[in-house]
N, C-alpha and C positions, 0 to 999 in steps of 0.2 A: 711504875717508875716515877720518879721526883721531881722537879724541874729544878732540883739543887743543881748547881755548876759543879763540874767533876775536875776545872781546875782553875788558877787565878793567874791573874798576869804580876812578875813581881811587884809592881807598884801597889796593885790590890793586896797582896800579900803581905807588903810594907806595912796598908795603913790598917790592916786587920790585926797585924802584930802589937803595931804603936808604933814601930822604929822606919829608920830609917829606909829606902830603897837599895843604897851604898850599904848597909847591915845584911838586908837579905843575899844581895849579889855579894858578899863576901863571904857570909853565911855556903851560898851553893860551892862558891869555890873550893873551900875551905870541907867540903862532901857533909857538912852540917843537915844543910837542907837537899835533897833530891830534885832536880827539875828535868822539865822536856825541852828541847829547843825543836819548834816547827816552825819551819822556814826563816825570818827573823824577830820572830819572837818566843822568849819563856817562859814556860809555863809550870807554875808549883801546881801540881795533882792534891787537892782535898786531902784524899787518901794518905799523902806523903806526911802532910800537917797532922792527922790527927795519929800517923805512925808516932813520928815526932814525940806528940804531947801523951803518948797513950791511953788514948780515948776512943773507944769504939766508934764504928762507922753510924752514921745516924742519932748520934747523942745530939741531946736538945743543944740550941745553939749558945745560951748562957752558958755548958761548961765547958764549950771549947771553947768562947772567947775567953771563959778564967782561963784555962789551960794555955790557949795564945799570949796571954799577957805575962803568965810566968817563967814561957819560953822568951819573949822579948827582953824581962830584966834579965835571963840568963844569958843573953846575948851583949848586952852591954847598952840596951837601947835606954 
């Protein structure tokens, strides 16, 4: 096993995208993005991200950040 993180907290998630925090938390509302809420805080799942951008689990991390990025401009970020 990996010691990749299996999930981000949205602000991580914000600045991995590029955008906003307010983008992502609109993004989940909006069932864009998938998240967990445990206890009071949530959490975007990896997995969810790279459903998202469809990118196999475990791709190098160059093409999911391309992939993150062109999910960000499709978001308005």
């Amino acid at each position: 096993m990996t010691n990749r993180r299996l999930a981000l907290k949205v602000k991580e998630a914000a600045d991995v995208l590029g955008i906003g925090r307010d983008a992502v938390y609109n993004a989940i509302n909006r069932g864009e993005i998938r998240a967990i809420r445990l206890g009071g805080t949530l959490l975007v799942p990896q997995a969810e991200l790279e459903r998202l951008l469809g990118v196999e689990p475990e791709t190098d991390v160059a093409t999911i950040r391309d992939a993150l990025r062109e999910l960000a401009a499709a978001l308005g970020a």
